[in-house]
mmJSON file of the N, C-alpha and C atoms, coordinates in Angstrom:
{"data_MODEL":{"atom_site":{
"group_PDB":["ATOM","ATOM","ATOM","ATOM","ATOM","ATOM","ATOM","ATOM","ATOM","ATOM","ATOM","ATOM","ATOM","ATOM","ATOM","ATOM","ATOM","ATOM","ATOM","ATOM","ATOM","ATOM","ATOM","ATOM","ATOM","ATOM","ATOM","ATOM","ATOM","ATOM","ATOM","ATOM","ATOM","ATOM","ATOM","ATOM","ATOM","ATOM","ATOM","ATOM","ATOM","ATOM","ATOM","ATOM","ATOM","ATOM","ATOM","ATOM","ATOM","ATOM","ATOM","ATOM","ATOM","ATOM","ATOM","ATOM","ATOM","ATOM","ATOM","ATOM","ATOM","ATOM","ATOM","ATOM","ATOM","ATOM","ATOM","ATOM","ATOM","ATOM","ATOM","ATOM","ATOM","ATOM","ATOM","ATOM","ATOM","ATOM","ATOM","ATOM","ATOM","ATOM","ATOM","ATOM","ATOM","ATOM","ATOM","ATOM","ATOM","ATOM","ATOM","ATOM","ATOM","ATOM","ATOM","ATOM","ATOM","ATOM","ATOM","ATOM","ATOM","ATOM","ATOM","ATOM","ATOM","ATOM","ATOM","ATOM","ATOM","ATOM","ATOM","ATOM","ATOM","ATOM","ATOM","ATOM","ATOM","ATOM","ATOM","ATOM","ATOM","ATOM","ATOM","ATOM","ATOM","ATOM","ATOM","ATOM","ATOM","ATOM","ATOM","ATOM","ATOM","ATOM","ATOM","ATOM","ATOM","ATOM","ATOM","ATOM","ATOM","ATOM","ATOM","ATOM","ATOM","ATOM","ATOM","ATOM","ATOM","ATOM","ATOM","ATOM","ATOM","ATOM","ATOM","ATOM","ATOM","ATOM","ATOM","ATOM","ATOM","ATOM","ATOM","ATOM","ATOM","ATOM","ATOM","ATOM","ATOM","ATOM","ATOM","ATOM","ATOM","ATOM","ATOM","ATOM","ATOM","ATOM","ATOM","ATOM","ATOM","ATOM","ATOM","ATOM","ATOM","ATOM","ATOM","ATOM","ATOM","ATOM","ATOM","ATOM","ATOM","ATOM","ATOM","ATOM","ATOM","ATOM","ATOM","ATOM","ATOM","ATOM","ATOM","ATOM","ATOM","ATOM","ATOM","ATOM","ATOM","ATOM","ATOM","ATOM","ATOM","ATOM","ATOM","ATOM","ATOM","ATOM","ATOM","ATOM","ATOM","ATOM","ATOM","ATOM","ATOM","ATOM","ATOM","ATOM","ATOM","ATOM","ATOM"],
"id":[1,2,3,4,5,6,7,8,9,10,11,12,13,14,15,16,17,18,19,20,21,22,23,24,25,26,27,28,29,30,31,32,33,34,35,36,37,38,39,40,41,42,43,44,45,46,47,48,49,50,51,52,53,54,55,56,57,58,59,60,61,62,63,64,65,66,67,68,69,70,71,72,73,74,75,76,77,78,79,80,81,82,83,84,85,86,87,88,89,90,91,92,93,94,95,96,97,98,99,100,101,102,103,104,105,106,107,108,109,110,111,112,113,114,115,116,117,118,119,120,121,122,123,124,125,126,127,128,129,130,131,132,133,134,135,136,137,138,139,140,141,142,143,144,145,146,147,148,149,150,151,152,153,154,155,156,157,158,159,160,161,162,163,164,165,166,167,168,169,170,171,172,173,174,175,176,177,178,179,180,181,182,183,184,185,186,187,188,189,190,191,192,193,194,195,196,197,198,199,200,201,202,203,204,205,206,207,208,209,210,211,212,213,214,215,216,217,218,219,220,221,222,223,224,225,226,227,228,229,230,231],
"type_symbol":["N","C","C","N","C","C","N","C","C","N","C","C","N","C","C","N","C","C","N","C","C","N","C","C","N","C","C","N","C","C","N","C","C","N","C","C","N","C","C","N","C","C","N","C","C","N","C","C","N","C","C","N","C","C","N","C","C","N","C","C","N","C","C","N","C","C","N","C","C","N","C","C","N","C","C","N","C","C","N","C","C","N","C","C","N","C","C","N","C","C","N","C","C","N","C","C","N","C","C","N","C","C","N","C","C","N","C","C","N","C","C","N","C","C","N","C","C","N","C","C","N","C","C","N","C","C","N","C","C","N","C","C","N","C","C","N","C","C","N","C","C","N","C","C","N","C","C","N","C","C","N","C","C","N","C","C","N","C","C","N","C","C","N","C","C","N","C","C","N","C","C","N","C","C","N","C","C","N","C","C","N","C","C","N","C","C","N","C","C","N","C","C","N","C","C","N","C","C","N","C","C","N","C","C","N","C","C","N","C","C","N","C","C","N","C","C","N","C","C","N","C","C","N","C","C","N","C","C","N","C","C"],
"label_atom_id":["N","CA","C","N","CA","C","N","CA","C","N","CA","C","N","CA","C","N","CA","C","N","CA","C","N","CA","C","N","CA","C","N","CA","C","N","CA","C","N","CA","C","N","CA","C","N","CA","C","N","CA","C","N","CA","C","N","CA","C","N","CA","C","N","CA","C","N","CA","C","N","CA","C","N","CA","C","N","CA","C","N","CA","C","N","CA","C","N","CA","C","N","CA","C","N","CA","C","N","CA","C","N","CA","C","N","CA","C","N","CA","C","N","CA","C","N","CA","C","N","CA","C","N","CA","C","N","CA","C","N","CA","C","N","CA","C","N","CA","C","N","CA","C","N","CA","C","N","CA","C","N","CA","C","N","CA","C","N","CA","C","N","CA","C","N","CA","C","N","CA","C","N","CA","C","N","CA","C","N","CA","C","N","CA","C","N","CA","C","N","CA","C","N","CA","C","N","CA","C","N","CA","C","N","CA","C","N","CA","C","N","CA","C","N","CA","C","N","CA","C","N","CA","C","N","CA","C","N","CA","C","N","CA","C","N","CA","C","N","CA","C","N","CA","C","N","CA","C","N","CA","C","N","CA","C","N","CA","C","N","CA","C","N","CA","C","N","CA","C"],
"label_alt_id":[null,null,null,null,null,null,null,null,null,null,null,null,null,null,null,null,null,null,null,null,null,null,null,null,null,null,null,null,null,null,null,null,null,null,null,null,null,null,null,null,null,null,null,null,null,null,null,null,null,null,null,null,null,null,null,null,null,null,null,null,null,null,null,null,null,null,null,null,null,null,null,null,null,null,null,null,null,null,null,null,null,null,null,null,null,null,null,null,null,null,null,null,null,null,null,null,null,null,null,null,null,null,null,null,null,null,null,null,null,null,null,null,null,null,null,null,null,null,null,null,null,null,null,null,null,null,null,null,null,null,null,null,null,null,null,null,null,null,null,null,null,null,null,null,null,null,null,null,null,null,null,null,null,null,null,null,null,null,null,null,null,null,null,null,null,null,null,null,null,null,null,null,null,null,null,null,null,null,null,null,null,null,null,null,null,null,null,null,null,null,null,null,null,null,null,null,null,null,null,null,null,null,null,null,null,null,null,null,null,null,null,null,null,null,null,null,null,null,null,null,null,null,null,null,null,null,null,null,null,null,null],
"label_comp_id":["UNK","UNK","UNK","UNK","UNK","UNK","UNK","UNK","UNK","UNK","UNK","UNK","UNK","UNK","UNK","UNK","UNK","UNK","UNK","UNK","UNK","UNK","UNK","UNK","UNK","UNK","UNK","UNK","UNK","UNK","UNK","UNK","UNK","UNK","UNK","UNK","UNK","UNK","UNK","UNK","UNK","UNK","UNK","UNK","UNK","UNK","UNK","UNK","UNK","UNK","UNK","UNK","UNK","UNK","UNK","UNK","UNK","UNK","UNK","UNK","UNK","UNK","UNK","UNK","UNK","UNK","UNK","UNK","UNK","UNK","UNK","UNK","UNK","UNK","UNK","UNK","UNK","UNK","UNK","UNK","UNK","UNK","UNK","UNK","UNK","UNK","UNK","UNK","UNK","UNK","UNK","UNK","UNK","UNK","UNK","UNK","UNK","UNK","UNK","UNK","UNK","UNK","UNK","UNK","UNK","UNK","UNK","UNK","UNK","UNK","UNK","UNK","UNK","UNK","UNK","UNK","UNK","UNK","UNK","UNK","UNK","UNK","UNK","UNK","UNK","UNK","UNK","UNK","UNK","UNK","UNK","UNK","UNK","UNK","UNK","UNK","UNK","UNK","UNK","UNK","UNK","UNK","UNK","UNK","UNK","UNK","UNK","UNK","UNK","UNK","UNK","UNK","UNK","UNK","UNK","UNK","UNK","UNK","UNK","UNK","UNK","UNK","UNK","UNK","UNK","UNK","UNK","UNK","UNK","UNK","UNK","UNK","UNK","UNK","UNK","UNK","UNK","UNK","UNK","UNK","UNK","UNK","UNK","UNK","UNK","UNK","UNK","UNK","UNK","UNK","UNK","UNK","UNK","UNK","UNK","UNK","UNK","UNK","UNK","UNK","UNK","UNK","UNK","UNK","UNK","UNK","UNK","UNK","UNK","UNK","UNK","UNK","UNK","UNK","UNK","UNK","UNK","UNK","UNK","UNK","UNK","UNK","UNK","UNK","UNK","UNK","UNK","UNK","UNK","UNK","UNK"],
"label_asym_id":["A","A","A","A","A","A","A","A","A","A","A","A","A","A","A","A","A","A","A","A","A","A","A","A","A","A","A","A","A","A","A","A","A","A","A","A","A","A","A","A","A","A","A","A","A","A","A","A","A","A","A","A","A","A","A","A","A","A","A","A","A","A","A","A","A","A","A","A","A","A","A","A","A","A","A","A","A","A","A","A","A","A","A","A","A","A","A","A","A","A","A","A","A","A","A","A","A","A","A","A","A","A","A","A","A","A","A","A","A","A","A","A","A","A","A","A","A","A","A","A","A","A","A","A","A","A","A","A","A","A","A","A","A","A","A","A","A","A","A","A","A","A","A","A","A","A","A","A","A","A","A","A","A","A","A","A","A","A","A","A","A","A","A","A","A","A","A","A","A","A","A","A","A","A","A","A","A","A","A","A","A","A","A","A","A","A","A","A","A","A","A","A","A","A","A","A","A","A","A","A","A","A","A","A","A","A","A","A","A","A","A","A","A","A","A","A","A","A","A","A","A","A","A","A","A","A","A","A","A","A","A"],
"label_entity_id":["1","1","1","1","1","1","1","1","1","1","1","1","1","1","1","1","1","1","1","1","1","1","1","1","1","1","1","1","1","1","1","1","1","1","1","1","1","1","1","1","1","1","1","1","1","1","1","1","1","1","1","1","1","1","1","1","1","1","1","1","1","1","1","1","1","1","1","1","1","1","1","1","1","1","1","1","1","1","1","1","1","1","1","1","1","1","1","1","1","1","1","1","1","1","1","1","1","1","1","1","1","1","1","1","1","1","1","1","1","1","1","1","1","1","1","1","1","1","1","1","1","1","1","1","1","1","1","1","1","1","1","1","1","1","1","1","1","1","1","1","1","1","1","1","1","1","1","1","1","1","1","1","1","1","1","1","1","1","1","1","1","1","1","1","1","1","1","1","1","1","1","1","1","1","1","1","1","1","1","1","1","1","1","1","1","1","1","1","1","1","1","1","1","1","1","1","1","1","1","1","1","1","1","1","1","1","1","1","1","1","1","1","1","1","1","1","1","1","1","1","1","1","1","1","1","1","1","1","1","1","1"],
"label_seq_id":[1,1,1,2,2,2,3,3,3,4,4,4,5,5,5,6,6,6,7,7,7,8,8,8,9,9,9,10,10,10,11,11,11,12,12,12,13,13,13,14,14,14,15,15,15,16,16,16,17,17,17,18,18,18,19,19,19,20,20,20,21,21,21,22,22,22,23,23,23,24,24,24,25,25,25,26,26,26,27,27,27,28,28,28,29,29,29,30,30,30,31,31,31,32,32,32,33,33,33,34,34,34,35,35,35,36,36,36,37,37,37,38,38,38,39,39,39,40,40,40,41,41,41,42,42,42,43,43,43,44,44,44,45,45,45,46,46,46,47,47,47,48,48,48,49,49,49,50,50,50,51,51,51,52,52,52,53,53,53,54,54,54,55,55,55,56,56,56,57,57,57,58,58,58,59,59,59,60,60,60,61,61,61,62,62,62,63,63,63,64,64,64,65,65,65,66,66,66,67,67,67,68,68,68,69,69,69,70,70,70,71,71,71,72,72,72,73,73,73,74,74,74,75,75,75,76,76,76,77,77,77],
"pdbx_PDB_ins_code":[null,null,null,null,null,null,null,null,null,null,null,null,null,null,null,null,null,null,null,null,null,null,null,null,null,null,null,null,null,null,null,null,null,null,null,null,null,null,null,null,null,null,null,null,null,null,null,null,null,null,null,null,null,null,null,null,null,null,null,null,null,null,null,null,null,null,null,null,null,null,null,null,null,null,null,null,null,null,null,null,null,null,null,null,null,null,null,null,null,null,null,null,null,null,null,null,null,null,null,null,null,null,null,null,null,null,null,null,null,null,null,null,null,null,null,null,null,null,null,null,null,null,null,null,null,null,null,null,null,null,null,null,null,null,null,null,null,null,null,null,null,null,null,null,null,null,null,null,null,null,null,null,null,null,null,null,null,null,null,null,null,null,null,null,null,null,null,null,null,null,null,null,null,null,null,null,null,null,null,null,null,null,null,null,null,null,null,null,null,null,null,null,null,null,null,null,null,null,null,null,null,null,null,null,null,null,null,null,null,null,null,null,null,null,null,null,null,null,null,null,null,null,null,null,null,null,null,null,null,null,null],
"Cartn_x":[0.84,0.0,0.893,0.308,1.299,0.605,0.996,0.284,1.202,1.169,1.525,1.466,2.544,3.145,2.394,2.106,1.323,2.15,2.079,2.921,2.959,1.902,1.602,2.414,2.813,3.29,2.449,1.09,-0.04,-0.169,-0.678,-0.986,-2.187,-2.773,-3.81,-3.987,-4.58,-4.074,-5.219,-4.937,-5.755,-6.926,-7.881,-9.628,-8.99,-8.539,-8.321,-8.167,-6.686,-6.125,-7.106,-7.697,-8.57,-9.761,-10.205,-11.17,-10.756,-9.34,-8.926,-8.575,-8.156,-7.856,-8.89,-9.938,-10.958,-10.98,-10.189,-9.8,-10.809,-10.723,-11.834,-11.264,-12.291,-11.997,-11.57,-10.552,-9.766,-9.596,-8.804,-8.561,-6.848,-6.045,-4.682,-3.721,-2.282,-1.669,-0.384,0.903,2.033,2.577,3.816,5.181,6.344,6.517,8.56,9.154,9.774,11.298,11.636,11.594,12.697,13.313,14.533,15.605,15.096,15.523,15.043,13.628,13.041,11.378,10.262,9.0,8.155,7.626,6.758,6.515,4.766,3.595,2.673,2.291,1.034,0.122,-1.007,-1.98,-2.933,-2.853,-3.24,-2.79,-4.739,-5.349,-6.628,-6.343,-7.149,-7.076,-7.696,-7.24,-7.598,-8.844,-9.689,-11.236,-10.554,-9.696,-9.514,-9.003,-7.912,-7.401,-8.396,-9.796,-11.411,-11.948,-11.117,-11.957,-11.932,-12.422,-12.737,-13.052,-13.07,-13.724,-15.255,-15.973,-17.262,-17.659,-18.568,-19.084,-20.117,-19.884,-21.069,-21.456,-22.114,-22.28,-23.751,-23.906,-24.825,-24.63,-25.454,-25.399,-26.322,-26.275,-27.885,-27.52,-28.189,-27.94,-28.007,-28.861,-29.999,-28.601,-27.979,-26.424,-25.849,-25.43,-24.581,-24.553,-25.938,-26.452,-26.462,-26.391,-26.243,-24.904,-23.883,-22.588,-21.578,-22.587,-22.608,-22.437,-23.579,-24.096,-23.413,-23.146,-22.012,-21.031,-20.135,-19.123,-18.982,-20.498,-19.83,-20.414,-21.175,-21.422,-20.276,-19.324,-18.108,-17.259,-17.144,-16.176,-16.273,-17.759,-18.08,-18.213,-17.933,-17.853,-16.281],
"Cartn_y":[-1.166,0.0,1.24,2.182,3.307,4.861,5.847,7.109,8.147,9.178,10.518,11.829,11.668,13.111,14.565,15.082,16.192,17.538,18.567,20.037,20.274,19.92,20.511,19.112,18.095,16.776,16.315,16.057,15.435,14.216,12.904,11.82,11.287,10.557,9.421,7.966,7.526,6.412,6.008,4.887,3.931,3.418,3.315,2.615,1.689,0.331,-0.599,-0.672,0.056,0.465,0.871,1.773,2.573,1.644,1.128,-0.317,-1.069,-1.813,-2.683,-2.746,-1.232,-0.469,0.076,0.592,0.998,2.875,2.931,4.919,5.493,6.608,7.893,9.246,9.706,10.938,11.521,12.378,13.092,12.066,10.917,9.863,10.427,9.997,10.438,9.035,9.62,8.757,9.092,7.998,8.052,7.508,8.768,8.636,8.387,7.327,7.155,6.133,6.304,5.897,4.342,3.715,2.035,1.387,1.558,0.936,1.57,2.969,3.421,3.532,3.498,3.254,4.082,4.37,5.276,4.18,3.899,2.982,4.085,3.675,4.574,3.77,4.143,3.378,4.413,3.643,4.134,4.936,5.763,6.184,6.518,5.237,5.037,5.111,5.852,5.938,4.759,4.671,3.558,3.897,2.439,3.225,3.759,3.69,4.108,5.76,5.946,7.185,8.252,8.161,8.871,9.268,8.768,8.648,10.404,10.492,12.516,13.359,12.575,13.747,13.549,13.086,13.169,13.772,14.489,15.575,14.997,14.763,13.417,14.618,14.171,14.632,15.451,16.065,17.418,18.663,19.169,20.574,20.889,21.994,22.48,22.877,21.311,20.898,22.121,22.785,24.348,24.697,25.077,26.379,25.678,24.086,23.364,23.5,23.77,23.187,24.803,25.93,27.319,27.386,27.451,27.195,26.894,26.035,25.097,25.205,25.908,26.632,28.168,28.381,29.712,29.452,28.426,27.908,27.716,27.269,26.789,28.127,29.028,30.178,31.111,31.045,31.524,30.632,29.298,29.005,29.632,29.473,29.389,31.262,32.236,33.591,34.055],
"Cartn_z":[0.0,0.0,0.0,-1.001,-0.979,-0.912,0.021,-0.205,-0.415,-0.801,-0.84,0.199,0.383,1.446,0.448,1.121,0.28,0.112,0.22,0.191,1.769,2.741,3.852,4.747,4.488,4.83,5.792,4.892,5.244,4.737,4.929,4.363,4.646,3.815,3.956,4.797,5.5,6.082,5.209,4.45,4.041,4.469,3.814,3.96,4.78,4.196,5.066,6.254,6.324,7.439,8.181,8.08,9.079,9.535,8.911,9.077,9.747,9.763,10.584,12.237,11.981,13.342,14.123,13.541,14.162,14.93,13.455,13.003,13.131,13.552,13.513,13.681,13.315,13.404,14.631,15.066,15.965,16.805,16.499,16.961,17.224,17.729,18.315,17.723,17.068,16.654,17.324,17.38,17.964,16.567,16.655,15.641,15.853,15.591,16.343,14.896,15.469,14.102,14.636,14.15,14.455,13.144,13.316,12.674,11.2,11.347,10.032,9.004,9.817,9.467,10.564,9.841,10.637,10.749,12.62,12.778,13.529,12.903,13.688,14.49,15.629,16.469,16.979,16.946,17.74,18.685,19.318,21.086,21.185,21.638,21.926,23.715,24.372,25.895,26.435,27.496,28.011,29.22,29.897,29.867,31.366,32.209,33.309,33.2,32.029,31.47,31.448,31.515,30.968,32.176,33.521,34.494,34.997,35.778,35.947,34.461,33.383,32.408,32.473,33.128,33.377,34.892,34.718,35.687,36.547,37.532,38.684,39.92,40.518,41.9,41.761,42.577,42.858,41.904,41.342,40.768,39.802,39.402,38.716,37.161,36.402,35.484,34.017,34.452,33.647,33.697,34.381,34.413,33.909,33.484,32.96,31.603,31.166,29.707,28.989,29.832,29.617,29.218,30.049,30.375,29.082,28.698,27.443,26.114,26.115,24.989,24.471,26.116,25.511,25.147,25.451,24.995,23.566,22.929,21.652,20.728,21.406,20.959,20.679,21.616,21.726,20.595,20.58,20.044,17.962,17.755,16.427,16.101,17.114,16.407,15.768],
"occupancy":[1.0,1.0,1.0,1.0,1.0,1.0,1.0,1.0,1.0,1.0,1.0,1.0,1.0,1.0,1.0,1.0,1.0,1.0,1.0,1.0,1.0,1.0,1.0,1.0,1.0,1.0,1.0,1.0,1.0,1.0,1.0,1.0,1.0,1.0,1.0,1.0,1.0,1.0,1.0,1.0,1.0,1.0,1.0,1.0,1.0,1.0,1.0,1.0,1.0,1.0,1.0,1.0,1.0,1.0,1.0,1.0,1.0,1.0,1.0,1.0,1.0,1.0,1.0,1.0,1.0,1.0,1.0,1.0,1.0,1.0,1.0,1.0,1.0,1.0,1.0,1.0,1.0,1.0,1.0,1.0,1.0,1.0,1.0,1.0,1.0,1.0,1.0,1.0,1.0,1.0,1.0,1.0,1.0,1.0,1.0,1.0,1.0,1.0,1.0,1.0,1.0,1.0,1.0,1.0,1.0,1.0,1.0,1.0,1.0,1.0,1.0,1.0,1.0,1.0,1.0,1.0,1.0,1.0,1.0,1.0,1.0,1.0,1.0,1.0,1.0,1.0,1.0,1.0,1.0,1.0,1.0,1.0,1.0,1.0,1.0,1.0,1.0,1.0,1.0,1.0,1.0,1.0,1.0,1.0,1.0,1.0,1.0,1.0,1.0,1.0,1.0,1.0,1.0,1.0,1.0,1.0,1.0,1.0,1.0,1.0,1.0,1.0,1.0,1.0,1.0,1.0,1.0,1.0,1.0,1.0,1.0,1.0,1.0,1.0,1.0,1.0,1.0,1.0,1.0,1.0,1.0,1.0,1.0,1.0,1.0,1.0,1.0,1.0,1.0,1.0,1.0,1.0,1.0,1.0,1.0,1.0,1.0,1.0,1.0,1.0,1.0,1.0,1.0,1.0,1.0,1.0,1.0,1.0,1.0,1.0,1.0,1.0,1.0,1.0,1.0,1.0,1.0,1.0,1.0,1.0,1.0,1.0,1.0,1.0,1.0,1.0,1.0,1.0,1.0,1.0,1.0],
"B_iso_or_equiv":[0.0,0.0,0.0,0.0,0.0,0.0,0.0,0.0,0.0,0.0,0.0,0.0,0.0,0.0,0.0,0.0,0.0,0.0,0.0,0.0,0.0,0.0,0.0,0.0,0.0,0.0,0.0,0.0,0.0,0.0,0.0,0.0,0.0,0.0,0.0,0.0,0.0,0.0,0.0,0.0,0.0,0.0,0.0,0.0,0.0,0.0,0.0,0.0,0.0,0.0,0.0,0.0,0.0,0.0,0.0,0.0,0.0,0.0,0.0,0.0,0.0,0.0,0.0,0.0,0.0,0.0,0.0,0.0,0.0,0.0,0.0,0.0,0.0,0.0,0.0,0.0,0.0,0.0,0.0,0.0,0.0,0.0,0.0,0.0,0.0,0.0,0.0,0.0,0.0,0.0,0.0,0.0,0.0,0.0,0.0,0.0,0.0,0.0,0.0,0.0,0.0,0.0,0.0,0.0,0.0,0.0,0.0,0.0,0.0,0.0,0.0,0.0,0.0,0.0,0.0,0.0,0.0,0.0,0.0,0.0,0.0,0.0,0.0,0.0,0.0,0.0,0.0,0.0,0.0,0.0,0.0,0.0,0.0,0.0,0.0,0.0,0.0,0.0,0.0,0.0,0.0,0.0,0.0,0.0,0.0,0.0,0.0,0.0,0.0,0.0,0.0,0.0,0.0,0.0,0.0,0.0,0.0,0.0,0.0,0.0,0.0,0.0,0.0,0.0,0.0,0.0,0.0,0.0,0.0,0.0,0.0,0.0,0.0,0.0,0.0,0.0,0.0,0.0,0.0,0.0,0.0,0.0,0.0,0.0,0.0,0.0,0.0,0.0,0.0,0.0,0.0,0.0,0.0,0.0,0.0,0.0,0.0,0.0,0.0,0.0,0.0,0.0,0.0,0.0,0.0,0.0,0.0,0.0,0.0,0.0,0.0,0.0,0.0,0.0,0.0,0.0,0.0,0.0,0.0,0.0,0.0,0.0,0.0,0.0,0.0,0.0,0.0,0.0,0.0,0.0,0.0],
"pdbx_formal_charge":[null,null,null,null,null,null,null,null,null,null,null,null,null,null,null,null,null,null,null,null,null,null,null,null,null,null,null,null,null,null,null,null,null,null,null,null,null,null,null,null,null,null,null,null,null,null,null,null,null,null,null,null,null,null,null,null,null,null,null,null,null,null,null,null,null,null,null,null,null,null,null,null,null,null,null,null,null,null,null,null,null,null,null,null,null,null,null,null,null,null,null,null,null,null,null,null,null,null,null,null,null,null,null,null,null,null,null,null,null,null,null,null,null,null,null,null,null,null,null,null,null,null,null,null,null,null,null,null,null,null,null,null,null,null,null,null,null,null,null,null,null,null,null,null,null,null,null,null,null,null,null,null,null,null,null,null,null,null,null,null,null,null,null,null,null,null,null,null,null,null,null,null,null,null,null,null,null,null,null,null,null,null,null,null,null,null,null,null,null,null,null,null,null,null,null,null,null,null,null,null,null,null,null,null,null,null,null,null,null,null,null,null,null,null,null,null,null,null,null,null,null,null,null,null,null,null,null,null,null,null,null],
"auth_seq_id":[1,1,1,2,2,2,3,3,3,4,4,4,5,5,5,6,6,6,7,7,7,8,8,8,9,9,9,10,10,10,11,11,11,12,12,12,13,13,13,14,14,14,15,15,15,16,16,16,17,17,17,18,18,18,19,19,19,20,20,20,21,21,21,22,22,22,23,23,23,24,24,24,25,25,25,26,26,26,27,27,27,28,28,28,29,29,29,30,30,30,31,31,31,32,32,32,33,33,33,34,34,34,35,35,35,36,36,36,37,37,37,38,38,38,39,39,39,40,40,40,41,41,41,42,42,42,43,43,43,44,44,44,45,45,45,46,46,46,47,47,47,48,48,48,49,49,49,50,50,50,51,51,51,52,52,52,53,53,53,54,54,54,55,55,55,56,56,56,57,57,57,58,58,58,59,59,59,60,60,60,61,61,61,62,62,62,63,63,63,64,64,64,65,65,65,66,66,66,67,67,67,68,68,68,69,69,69,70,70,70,71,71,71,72,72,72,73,73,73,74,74,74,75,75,75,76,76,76,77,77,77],
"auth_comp_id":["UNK","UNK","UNK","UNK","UNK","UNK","UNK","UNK","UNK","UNK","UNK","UNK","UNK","UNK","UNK","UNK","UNK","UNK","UNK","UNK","UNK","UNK","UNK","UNK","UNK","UNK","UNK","UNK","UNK","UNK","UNK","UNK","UNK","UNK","UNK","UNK","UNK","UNK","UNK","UNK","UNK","UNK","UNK","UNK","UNK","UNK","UNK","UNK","UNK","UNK","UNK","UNK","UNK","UNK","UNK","UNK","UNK","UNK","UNK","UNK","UNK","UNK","UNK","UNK","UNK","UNK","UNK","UNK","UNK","UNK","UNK","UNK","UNK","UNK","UNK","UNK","UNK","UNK","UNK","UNK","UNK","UNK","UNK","UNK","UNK","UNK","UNK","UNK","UNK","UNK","UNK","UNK","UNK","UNK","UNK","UNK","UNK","UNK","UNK","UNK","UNK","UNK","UNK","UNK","UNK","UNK","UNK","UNK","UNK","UNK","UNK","UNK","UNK","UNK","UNK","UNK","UNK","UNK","UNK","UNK","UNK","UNK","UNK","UNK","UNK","UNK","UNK","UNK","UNK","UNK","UNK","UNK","UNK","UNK","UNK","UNK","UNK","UNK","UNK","UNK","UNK","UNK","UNK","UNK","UNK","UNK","UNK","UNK","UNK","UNK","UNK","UNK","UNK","UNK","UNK","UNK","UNK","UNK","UNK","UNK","UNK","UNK","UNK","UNK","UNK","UNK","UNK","UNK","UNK","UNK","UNK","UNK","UNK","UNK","UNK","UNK","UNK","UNK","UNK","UNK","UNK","UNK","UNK","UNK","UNK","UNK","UNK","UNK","UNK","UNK","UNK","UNK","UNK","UNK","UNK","UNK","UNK","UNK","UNK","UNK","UNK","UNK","UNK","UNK","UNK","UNK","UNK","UNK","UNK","UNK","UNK","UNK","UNK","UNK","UNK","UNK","UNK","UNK","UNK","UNK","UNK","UNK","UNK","UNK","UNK","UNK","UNK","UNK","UNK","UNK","UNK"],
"auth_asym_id":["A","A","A","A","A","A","A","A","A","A","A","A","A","A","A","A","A","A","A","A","A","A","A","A","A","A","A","A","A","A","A","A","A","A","A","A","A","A","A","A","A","A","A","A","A","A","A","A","A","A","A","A","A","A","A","A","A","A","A","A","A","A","A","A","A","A","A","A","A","A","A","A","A","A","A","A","A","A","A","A","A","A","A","A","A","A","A","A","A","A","A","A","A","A","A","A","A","A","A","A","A","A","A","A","A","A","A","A","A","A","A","A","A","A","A","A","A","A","A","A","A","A","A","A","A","A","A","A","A","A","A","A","A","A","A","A","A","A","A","A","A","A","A","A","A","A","A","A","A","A","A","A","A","A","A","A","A","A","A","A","A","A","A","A","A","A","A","A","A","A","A","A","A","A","A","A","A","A","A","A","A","A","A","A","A","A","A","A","A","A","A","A","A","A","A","A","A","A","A","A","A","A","A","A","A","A","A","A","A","A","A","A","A","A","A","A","A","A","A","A","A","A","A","A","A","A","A","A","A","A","A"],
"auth_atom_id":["N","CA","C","N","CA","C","N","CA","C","N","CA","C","N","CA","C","N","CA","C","N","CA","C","N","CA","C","N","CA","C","N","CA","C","N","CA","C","N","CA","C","N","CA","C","N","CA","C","N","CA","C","N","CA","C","N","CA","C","N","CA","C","N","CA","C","N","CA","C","N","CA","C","N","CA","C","N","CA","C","N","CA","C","N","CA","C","N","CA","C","N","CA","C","N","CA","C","N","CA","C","N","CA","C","N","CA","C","N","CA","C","N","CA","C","N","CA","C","N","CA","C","N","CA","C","N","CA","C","N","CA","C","N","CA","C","N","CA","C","N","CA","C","N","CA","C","N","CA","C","N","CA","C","N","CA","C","N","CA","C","N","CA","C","N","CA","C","N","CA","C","N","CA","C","N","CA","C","N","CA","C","N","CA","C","N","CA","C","N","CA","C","N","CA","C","N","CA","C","N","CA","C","N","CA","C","N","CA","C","N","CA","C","N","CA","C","N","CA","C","N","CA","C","N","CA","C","N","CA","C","N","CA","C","N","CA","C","N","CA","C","N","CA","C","N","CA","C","N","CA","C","N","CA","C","N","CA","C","N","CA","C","N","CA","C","N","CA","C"],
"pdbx_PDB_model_num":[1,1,1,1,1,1,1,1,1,1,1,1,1,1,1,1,1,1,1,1,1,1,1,1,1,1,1,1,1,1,1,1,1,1,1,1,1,1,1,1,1,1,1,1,1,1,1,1,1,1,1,1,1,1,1,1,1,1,1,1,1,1,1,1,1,1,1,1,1,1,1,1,1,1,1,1,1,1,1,1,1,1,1,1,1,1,1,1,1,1,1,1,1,1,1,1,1,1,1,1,1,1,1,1,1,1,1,1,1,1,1,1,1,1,1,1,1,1,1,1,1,1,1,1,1,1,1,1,1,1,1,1,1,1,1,1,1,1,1,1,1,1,1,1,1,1,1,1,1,1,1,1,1,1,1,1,1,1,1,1,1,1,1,1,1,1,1,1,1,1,1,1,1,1,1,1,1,1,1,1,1,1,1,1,1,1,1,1,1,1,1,1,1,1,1,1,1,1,1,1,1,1,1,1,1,1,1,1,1,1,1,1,1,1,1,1,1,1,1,1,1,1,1,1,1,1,1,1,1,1,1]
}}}
């Protein structure tokens, strides 16, 4: 299988590839070199790695979902 380095030294990872691996979008990859060769991998988190990015406990969900909404109001001006 062969792809093309682009002007911006961007590449394609292959249908396959991406099928086999179970690729997605803003998925995270690791680049290192062995014995003269680019060797990639996945860098998929692991389910313990996730733990505190979810918001538990007590609190008033209305200000959350506000909170929220400005955020992406903000992000998209």
């Amino acid at each position: 299988m062969h792809t093309v380095i682009t002007s911006k030294f961007q590449t394609t990872i292959p249908k396959r590839i991406r099928e086999k691996l179970h690729l997605s979008i803003h998925d995270k990859l690791d680049w290192r070199i062995e014995d003269g060769k680019i060797v990639v991998t996945p860098n998929k988190p692991r389910f313990l790695d996730l733990r505190g990015s979810i918001k538990i406990g007590a609190g008033d969900i209305a200000e959350d979902i506000l909170a929220a909404r400005e955020q992406r109001l903000h992000k998209f001006k």
